[in-house]
VEXSELUM-338941 format. One record per residue (C-alpha): x, y, z. Coordinates in steps of 0.05 Angstrom, whole numbers, plus 5000, padded with zeros to 4 digits. Each point is the difference from the previous one (the first is absolute). Layout:
REM residues N
XYZ
...
END
This chain:
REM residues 119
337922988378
498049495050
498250075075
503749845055
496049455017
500749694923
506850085002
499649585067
495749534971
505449964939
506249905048
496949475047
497849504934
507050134976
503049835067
495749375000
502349734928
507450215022
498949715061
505050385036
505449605031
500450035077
507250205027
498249585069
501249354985
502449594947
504850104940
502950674968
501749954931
503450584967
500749954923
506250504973
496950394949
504550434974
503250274936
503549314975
493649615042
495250364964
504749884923
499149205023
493250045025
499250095070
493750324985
497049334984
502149655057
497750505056
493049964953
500649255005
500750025078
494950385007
495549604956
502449305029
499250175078
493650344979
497249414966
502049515055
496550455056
507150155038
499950645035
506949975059
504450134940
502750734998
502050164932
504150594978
504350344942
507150025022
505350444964
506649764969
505149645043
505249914944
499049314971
498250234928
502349284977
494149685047
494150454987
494449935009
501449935069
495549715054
501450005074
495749615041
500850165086
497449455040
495850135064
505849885033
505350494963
503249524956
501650264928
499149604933
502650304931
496949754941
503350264934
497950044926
492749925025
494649944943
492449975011
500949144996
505449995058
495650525040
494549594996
503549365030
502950545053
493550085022
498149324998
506549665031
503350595042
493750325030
494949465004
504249475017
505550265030
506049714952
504850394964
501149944926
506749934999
501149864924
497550734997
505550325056
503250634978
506849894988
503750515048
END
């Protein structure tokens, strides 16, 4: 068993490589992972996120797990929340179209339409 103090030790350097998002400022991105997200791989794209905003140093982006909101057809789902409230549904989302999420939506600010959820 370890001590309170390695198990501290342990949480903090995960933290760090996680790089916990900050809720403050920035974008929220909630990936729908899910039954049917899970069957079409929603699994990979939260990993990608993670992996992508990690790589790139960007910590104002809040990412989460979101349940089902009854768009089977579309899954994997990913909902991306503006600073300023404004919601963009990606659908059919794969570890390639997360990646130029990333790189178009959050870093620069444009939305991918070709990759829109169709609802």
């Amino acid at each position: 068993m370890k001590s309170l103090d390695e198990l501290k030790e342990i949480r903090e350097k995960a933290l760090e490589r996680i790089k916990v998002r900050n809720k403050e400022m920035g974008y929220k991105v909630t990936v729908r992972v899910d039954d049917c997200g899970i069957e079409k791989g929603a699994r990979t794209v939260m990993v990608t996120f993670v992996e992508e905003l990690n790589k790139r140093g960007i910590s104002n982006v809040e990412l989460l797990q979101g349940p089902c909101i009854g768009l089977c057809e579309e899954e994997p789902i990913v909902e991306i929340y503006s600073p300023n409230g404004e919601k963009t549904t990606y659908g059919q989302v794969d570890a390639s179209i997360a990646r130029k999420i990333v790189e178009n939506h959050l870093i620069n600010g444009e939305v991918v339409k070709e990759y829109l959820a169709k609802i």
